[in-house]
C-alpha positions as CSV (number, residue, x, y, z in Angstrom):
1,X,41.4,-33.0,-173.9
2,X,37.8,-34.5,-174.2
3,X,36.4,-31.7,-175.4
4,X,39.5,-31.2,-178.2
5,X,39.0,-35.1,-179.5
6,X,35.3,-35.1,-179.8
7,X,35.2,-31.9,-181.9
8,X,37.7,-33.5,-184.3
9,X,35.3,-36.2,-184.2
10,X,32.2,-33.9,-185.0
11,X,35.0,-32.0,-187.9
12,X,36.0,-35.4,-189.7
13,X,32.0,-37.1,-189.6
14,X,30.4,-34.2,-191.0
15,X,33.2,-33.9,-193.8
16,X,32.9,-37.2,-194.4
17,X,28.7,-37.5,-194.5
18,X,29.2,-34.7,-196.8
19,X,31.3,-36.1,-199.0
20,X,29.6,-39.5,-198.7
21,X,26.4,-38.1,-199.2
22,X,27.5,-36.3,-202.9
23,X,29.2,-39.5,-204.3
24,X,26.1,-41.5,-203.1
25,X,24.3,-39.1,-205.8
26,X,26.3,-41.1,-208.5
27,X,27.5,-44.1,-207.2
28,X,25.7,-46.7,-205.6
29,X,25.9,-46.6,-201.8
30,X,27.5,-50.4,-201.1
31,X,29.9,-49.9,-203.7
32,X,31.1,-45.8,-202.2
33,X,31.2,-47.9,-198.3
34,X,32.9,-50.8,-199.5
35,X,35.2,-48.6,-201.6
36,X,35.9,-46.0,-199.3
37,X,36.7,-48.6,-196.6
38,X,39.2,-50.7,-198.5
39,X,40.7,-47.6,-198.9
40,X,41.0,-47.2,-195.1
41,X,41.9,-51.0,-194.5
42,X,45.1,-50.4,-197.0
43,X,46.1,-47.3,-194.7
44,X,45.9,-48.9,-191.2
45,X,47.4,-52.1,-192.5
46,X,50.4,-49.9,-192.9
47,X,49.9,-48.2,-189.7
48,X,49.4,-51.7,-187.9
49,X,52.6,-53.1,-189.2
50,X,54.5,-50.3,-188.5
51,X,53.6,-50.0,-184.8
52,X,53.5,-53.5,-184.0
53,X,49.8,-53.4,-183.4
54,X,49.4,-57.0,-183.7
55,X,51.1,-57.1,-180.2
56,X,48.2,-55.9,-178.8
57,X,45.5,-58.6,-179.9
58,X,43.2,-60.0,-177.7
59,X,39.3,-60.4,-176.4
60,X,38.8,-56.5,-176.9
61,X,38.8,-56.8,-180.8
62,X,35.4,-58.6,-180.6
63,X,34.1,-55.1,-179.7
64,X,35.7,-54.1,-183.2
65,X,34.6,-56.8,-184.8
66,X,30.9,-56.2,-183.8
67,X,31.5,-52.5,-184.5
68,X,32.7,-53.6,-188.3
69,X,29.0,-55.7,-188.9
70,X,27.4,-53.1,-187.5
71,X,29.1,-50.1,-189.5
72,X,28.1,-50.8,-193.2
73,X,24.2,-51.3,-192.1
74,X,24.6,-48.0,-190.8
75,X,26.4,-46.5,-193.3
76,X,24.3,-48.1,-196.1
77,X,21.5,-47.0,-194.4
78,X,22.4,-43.2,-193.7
79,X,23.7,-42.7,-197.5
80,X,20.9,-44.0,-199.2
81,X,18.7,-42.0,-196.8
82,X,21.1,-38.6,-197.6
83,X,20.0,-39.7,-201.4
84,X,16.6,-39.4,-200.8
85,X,16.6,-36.5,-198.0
86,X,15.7,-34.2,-197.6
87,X,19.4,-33.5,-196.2
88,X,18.7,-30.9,-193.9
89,X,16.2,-33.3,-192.2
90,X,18.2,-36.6,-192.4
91,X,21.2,-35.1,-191.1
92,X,20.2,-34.1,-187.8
93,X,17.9,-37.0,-187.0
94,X,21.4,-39.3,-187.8
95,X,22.8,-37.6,-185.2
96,X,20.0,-39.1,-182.5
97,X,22.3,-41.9,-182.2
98,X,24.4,-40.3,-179.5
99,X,21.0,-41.5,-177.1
100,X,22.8,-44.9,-176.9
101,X,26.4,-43.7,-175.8
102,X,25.4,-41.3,-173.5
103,X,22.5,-43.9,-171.8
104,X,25.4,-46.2,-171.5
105,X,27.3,-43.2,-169.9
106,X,24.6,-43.0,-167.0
107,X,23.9,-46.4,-166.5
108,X,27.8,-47.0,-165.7
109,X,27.0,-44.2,-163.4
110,X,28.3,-41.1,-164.8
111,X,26.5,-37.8,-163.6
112,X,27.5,-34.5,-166.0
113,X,27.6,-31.4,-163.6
114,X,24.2,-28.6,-163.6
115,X,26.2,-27.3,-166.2
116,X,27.1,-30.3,-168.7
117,X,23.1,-31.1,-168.8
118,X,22.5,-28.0,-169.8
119,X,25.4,-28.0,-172.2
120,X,23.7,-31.8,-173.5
121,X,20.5,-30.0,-174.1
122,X,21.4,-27.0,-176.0
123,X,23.8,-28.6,-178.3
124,X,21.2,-31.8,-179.0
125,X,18.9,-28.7,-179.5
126,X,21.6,-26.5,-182.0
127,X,22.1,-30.3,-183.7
128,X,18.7,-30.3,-184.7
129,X,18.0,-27.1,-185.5
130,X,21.2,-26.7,-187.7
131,X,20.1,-29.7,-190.0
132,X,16.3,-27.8,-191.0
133,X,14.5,-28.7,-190.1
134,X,12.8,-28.5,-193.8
135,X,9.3,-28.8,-192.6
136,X,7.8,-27.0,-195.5
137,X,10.1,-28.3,-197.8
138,X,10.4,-31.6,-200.1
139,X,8.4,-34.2,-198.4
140,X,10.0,-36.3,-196.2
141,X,9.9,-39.9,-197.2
142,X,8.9,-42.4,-194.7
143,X,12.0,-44.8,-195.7
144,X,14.3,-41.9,-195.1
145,X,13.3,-41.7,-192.1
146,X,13.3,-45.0,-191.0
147,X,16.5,-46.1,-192.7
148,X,18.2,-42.8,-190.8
149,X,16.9,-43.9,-187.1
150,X,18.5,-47.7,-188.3
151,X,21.8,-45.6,-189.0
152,X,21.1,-43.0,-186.1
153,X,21.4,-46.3,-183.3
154,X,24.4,-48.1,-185.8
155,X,26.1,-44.9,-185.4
156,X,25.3,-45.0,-181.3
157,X,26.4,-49.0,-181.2
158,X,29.5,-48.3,-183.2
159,X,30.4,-45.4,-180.8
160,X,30.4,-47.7,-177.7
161,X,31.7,-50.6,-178.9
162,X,34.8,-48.8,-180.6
163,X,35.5,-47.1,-177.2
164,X,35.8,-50.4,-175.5
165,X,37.8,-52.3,-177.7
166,X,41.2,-50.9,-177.4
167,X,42.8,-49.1,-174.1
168,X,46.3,-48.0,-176.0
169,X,47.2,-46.2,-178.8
170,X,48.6,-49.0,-181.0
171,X,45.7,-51.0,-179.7
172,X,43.6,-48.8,-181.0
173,X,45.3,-48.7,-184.6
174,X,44.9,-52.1,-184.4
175,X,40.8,-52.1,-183.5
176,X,40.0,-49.8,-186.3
177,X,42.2,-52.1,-188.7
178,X,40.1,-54.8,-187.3
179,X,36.8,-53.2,-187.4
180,X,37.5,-51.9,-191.0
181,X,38.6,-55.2,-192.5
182,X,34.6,-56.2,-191.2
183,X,33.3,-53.4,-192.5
184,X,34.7,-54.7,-195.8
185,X,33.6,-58.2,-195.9
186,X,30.2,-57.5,-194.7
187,X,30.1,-54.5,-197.1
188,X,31.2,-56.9,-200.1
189,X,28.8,-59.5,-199.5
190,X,26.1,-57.7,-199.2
191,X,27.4,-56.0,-202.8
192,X,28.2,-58.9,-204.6
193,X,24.1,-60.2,-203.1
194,X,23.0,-57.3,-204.3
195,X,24.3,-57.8,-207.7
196,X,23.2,-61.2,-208.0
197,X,19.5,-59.7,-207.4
198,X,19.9,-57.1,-210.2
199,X,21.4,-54.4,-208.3
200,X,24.2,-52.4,-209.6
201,X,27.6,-52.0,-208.5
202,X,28.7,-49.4,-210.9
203,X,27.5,-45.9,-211.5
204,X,25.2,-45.7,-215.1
205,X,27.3,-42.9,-216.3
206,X,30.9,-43.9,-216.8
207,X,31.0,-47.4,-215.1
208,X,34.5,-47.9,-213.6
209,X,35.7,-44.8,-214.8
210,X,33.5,-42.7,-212.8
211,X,34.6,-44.8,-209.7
212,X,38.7,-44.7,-210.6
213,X,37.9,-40.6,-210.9
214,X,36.1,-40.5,-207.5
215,X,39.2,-42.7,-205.6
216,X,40.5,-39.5,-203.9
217,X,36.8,-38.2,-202.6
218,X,36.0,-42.2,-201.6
219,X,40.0,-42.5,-200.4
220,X,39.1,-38.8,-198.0
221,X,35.8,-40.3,-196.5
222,X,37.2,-43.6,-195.8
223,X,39.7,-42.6,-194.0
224,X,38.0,-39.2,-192.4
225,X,35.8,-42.0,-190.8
226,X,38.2,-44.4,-189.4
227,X,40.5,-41.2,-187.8
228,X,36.9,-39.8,-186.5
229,X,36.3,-43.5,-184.6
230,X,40.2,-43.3,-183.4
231,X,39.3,-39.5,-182.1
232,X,36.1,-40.5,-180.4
233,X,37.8,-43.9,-178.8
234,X,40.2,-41.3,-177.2
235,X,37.9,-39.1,-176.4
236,X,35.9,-41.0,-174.7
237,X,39.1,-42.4,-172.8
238,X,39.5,-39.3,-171.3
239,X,36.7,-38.1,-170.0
240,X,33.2,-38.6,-169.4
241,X,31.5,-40.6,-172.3
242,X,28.2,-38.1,-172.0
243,X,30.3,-35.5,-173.0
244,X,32.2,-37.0,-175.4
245,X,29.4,-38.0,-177.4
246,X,27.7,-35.0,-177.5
247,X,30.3,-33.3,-178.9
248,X,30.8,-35.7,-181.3
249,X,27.7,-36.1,-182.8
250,X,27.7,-31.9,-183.8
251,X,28.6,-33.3,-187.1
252,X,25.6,-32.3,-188.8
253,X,26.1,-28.8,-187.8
254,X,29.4,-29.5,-189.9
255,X,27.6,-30.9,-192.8
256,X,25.7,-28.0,-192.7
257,X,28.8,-25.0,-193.5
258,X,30.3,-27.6,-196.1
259,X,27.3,-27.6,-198.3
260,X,26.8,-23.7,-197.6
261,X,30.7,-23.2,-198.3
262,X,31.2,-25.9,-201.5
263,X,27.4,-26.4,-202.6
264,X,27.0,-22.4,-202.0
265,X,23.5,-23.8,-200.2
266,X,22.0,-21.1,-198.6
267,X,21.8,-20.9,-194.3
268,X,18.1,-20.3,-193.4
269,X,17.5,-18.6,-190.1
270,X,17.0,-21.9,-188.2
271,X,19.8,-23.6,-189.2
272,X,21.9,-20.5,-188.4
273,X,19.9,-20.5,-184.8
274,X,21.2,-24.2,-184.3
275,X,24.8,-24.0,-185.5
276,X,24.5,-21.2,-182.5
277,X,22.6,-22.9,-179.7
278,X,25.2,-25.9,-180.7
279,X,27.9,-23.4,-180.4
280,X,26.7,-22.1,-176.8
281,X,26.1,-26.0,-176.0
282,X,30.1,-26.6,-176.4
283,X,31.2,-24.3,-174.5
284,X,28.8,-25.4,-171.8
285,X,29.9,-29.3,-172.1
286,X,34.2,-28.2,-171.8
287,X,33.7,-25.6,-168.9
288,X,31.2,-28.0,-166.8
């Protein structure tokens, strides 16, 4: 069941970085987060109500709460970097954030089997290989890289935090509602102080329009993200959080088959070695 939930994690974040990463290309990258989330907050308002999440309020939603501040840095961070790329070496280094789940995995004593470490090794392996890496392609600029380790340990912090802050299901609804409602209002602000410093908040070509065309792509990554967070919480419920994460973060290796499947990108040997190794690494992690 670990194993199932964390690679519907890995499917929805690496459809959604995909799909966040081409409307970046157009839009500006506060305006796709903040869009895409409110989005998302509409949806699991619904959801709340409907299930009587509110019920299940308590001290846990601080964990979403800090998991909403810390999402849009992240976010911001990883789509501007995607902008820049190159992709194929951006991807794979945003998935080094899985370092801060799986360290808080061992320090609250978890020990993988022989097999599991191996299975951790060759899937971080298959993740990095999968994304490039383009070492002989387009330079790689040093603010990529930085702003892509900032998301890399944003993703990490969300991860943990998100798992701790609900223990049910409708809990859970409720803890991404919370967390997305942040996500918002930090989003927004940072936005509307970006606008007041001459940033914009609208694409150049088409204004508005472009945005009210791109509501179903922003609508899809919005909520891709929040059901990847509720399938990663659960995941990492039941079972072992280094496994969990692992498995989650072979998004990139995701990323990489939409852009050869939609973008019609070609797969370069390496990349086609790692979406392997990352391959051989799952089934490693589920039968350890």
């Amino acid at each position: 069941m670990t194993a199932l939930f964390a690679l519907a994690t890995s499917l929805l974040w690496g459809l959604a970085d995909f799909g966040g990463g081409l409307l970046t290309r157009r839009t500006p990258a506060l305006t796709v987060v903040v869009a895409s989330q409110s989005v998302a907050v509409v949806v699991l308002g619904a959801i709340v109500v409907a299930t009587g999440g509110f019920a299940e309020a308590g001290p846990r939603l601080w964990y979403a709460v800090a998991a909403g501040a810390v999402g849009p840095v992240a976010m911001l961070c990883f789509y501007k970097a995607l902008a820049l790329g190159p992709m194929g070496v951006v991807s794979p280094l945003g998935s080094l954030g899985v370092a801060v789940p799986v360290g808080i995995g061992l320090l609250l004593g978890e020990r993988p089997g022989v097999l599991q470490f191996a299975g951790i090794a060759v899937a971080v392996a298959g993740i990095v290989l999968a994304g490039g890496p383009e070492l002989r392609g387009a330079p790689v600029q040093r603010q990529a890289v930085l702003m892509t380790l900032v998301a890399a340990f944003g993703f990490g912090a969300v991860l943990a935090l998100i798992a701790e802050a609900s223990t049910t299901l409708t809990g859970l609804f409720l803890a991404l509602f919370v967390q997305r409602v942040t996500n918002v209002a930090v989003g927004g602000a940072a936005l509307w102080v970006s606008v007041r410093r001459g940033g914009r908040a609208l694409p150049e070509d088409g204004g508005l329009r472009t945005v009210v065309r791109s509501l179903p792509a922003l609508a899809f990554v919005g909520l891709a993200d929040v059901a990847a967070n509720g399938t990663y919480s659960i995941a990492a419920q039941t079972g072992p959080v280094t496994v969990a994460a692992v498995l989650a973060n072979l998004y990139p290796v995701v990323t990489v088959f939409a852009a050869l499947l939609i973008l019609k990108e070609r797969l370069r040997a390496v990349q086609a070695a790692g979406a392997g190794l990352a391959l051989v690494g799952t089934v490693l992690l589920a039968s350890g």
